[in-house]
Structure formats: C-alpha cells, structure tokens
N, C-alpha and C positions, 0 to 999 in steps of 0.2 A: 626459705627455699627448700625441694625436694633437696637431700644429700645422696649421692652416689654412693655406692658402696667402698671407695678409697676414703671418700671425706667423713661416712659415719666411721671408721677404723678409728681414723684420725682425731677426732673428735672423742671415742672412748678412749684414746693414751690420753689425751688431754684431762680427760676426766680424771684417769687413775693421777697422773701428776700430780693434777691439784686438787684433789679430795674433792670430789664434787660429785654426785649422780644425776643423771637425765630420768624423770617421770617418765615411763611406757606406758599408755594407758590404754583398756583395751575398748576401745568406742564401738557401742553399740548400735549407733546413727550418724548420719551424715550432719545432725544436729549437734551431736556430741565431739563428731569430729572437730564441727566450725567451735564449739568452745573452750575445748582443748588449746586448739589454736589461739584463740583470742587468750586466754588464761598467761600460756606464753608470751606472745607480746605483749600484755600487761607487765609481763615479768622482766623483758629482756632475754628470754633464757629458752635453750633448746626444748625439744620437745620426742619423744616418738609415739607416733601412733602404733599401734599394731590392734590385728585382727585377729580371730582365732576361728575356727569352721564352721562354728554353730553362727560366727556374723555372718560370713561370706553366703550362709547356707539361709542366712534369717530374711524375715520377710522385706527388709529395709534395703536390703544387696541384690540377694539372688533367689530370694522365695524360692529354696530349693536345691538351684543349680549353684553350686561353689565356683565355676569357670564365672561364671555371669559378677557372680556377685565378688569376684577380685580385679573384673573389669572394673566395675563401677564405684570400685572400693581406691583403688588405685586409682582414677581416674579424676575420682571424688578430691580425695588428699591431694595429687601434683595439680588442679586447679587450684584446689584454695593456699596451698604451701608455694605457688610461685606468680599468685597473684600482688597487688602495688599493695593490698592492706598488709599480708606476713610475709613478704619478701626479706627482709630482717633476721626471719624466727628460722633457726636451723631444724629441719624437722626430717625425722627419720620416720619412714615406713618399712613396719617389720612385722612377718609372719610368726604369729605363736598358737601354740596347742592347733598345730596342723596331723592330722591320722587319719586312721584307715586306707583303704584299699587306695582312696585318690588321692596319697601324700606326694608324692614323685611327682602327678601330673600337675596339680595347682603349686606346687614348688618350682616346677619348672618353667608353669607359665608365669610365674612369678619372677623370674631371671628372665627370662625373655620380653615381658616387662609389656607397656601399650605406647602406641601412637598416639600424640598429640596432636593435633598439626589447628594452624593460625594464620594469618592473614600474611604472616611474617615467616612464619618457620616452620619445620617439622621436628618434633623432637619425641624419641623413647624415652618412655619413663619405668622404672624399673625398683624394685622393691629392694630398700635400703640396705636392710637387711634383714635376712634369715635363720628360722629355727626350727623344728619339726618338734611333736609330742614323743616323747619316748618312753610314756609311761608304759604302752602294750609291745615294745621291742626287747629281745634280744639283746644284751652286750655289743656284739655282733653285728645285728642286724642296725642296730643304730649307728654304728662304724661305718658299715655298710653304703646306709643311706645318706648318709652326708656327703661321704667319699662320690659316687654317684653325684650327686647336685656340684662338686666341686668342677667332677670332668664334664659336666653337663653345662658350666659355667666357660669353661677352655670351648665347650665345642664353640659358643655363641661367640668366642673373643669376646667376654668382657668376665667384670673382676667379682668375684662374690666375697660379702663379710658374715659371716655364723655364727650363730650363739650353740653352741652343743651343750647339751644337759643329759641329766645323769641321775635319777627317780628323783624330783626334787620333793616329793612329800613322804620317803621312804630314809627319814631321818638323818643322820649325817654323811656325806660319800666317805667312803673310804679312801687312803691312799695308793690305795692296789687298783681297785676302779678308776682314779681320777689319769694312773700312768698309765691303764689300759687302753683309753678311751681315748686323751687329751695327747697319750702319744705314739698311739697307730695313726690319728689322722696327722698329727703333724709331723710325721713322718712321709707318709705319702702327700699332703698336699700342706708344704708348709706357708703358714703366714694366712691362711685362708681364716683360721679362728680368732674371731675381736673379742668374744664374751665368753667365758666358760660358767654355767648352772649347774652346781654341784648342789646334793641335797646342805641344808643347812637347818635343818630341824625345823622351819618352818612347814606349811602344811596351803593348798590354795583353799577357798572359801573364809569364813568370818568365824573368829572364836570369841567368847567370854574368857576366854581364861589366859589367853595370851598364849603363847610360844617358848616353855620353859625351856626344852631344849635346845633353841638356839644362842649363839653366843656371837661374840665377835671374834674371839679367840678362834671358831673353826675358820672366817672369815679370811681372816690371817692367815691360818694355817695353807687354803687352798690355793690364797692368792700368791703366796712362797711356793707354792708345790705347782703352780700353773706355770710359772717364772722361769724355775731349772726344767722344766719340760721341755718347754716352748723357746729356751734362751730370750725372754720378751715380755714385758709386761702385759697380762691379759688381764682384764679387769671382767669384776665378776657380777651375773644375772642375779637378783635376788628376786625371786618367787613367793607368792604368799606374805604379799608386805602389811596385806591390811588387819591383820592381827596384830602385829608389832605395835609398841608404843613409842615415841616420838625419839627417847635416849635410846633406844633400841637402833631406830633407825639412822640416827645419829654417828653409833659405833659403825655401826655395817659400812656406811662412808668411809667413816676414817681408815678404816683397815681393806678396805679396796673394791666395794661394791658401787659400780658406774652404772647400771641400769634395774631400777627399782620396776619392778610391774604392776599394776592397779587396777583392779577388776570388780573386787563385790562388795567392797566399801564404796568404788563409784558408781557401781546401779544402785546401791542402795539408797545414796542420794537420789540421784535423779528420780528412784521411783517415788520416793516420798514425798520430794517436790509435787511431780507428778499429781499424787494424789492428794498433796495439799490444796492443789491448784482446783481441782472438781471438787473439793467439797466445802470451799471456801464461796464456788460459784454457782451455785446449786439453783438461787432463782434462775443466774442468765441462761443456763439451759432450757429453758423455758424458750416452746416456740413463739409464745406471745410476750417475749418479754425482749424489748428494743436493744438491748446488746447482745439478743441471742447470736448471731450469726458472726459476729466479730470475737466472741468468746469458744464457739467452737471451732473456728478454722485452725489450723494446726500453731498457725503463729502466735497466737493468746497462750498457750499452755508450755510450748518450745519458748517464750520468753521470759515467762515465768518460771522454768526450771530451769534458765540459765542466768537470770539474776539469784540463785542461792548455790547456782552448781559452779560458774564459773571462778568464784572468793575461793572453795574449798580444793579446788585443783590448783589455785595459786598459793592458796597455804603447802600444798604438801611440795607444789617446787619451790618453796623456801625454806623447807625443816629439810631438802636432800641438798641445800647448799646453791642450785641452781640461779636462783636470781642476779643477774645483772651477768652473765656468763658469755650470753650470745655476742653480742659488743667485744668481747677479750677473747673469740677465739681464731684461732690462725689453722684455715682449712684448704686442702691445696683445691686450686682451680678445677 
C-alpha cells in the first residue's frame, strides 16, 4: 500500500532500529514503476519510488508540463501500490532532485496530493514523502524552503515527512553545516525531518573507480551528530549508491543509512536490456515477417527488460538487508 507521511516516518525508525535500508529507485516509466513493485513483492520488502523533474517533466509523465506529469506519476504509483496484487508491499512515494523556479509549486502540489475516487470511496493520495535539490541553493535558502513546505503542510492539516540535504556530491558535510541546517529547521518545525542527506563523499552518476572518499566512519559520525540535534533518531539518505561496492554498501547500513537511492546503475540496465532486445530481433522487425507486429508493440520489449531488470533490483533489496522486512513491520494505521 501507498504510506502516508506518519507511517513512512515510522517505517524509517524502524529501519534505523534494525539496520536495514529501503531501495529508493528513481523510475523512469510507468513500466519501471510496475517492476520496482513487483521486485518488492517478490522480496517481501518495502520499497520507494521517487521521481525527480526531468521524469515528471519526461515524455512518459508530463511531456513537458511537471504539474501533468506528478498527476500521473502519483496517480500511476497509489493505483498500482493499493491495488489486491501489492497491497502487502509498503511503498513510499518520494520527490527527489526537485529545482528551479517551479520547486515550491510541484512540492506543494505534492502535499496536497490527488483524488482518487472508486465505486467505493474517495480517497487523497499524497506524496510519501519529500525532498527538494539543493545543489543551486543558499544555506539559507534551503532552510528557507523546506520551512515554507512545512507551514504549507499546517495550512493543508496534514502531516509532512522530509529528507533535507546538504551538497551531497560536494564531499563530506561538515559539522557546522549539518547543526546549521539540521537545526534551524528542527527548531522551527520539529519532528518534521525523517531522513537527513549529508554529503558523504559519494558523487551521483557512475564511476570506474569507486568512491574513495567515503567511508562508514562519516556515516557514524552524521548519524550521532543528527541524534543530539534532533534529541531522535534520524536515519540517513545515501545518495550516489551506484558506484559503491556491495561491502561498501553493507557498512553504510550498519552505521545508519535507511534510504539508499538508485538511479544510473538502473537505467543502465534497463537500457541495455533494451537494446539487447532490438538487436537480438532484428528479422522480426521486418514488416513481412509474421511476428512483426507482436514484437514491436511496446509489451514484447517492456517484457523483455523486465525479465533481466526485475532479478537485479531484487538483488540490491537483499545486499541493503530489506528482504522479508514488509511481513515484520509495525506501522500505525
């Protein structure tokens, strides 16, 4: 099922407790969505989806329009997360690398959330939870804007849960940064922060050479220094996972990283698939050739890249510990 913004809270203490992370993945299609999904229920184990502007903005959402394509993004996920197949699968929808000029408006149409409605019921669904990019902000202005989506959360009566970050490809955060940031807002709006993103020497996109300056040790460090800020366990984003190697990702667990994100190690699958799949079927493309037409409808090639995509998103929710998690978690109503 879709989680509200109490029960993904809820669900990240949970994580930090028991040393465990949730996969964030960032889906690029409503195809990728539905495998995500399914990868999870294979597994037993949470999941979040999130989006970031260039989906919202991409030809498969909103060709464009970002408002269009958070409707249909959202819309997309609370069907398939509260339908009788993943009804099971605890799944989180959450905005990442949200900027520019239209951060505040699609954040906030994002807390305000969409209509469902059914033969049975009406129900708002509402974005799990939230993050904004802060790579082109201010100290400041980043303070700023979260604060803003928190009273923008009060105006609506209901509850918001935030991931706040801090240059997370701009080496490791400081401790001056992390009490600047982690506690102006938790001073004005406390309890509102589930996930703290501190840089951790990772970097986003794909390396050859791996990630030497991160460690687990700063892991540690942040998630003690988020603790006496916040009087509360906060469990931490780790950004740029798909460089890491697997003991890598391993520590970052154990020392208190609840939400891993995945983004260019998962298109790189899917594209490859992708184009394993055309060049594997190169006669059937052929208008005179009798499985043309069953080979280019979109469901020949979306099946084919989700028998080799969907194993490899199950492998990474069993190396962050997630497997069999869903079943053992206690989330309030």
């Amino acid at each position: 099922m879709l989680l509200n913004a109490i029960q993904a809270r809820a669900l990240f203490t949970q994580a930090l407790e028991d040393r465990f992370a949730i996969l964030a993945v960032n889906a690029d299609s409503p195809a990728a969505v539905y495998d995500c999904l399914e990868a999870a229920r294979q597994c037993s184990a949470p999941i979040i989806i999130e989006t970031s502007l260039w989906q919202l903005q991409g030809r498969s959402f909103g060709a464009g329009d970002a408002l269009l394509g958070l409707l249909r993004y959202l819309s997309d996920v609370a069907a398939l997360a509260n339908s009788e197949r993943f009804r099971a699968v605890p799944v989180i929808f959450h905005t990442d690398h949200i900027k520019g000029a239209q951060t505040l408006t699609i954040l906030k149409a994002a807390l305000a959330g969409v209509l469902l409605e059914s033969s049975e019921s009406e129900l708002v669904f509402r974005a799990s939870t939230i993050s904004l990019d802060s790579s082109e902000l201010t100290e400041e202005q980043n303070i700023e804007t979260i604060c803003e989506l928190c009273h923008h959360a009060e105006s609506l009566k209901t509850e918001v849960t935030l991931e706040m970050e801090a240059g997370v490809d701009d080496g490791l955060t400081s401790e001056e940064i992390t009490r600047k940031l982690l506690g102006t807002v938790e001073k004005r709006y406390p309890g509102k922060i589930g996930l703290w993103a501190p840089g951790l020497g990772t970097q986003h996109g794909l390396s050859d050479k791996g990630y030497p300056a991160f460690s687990a040790a700063a892991v540690a460090k942040q998630r003690e220094l988020a603790r006496e800020i916040a009087g509360r366990g906060i469990g931490l984003a780790l950004h740029g996972s798909s460089g890491l190697d697997q003991e890598s990702l391993h520590a970052a667990v154990r020392e208190g990283v609840v939400k891993v994100n995945w983004s260019s190690e998962s298109l790189l699958i899917r594209s490859q698939a992708a184009a394993e799949f055309f060049n594997s079927h190169q006669p059937q493309l052929d208008k005179k050739h009798p499985d043309w037409k069953k080979t280019v409808m979109d469901n020949g090639v979306q099946s084919f890249v989700a028998e080799r995509y969907v194993p490899r998103v199950a492998e990474r929710i069993k190396i962050l510990g997630g497997e069999g998690k869903a079943s053992r978690l206690s989330l309030p109503v």
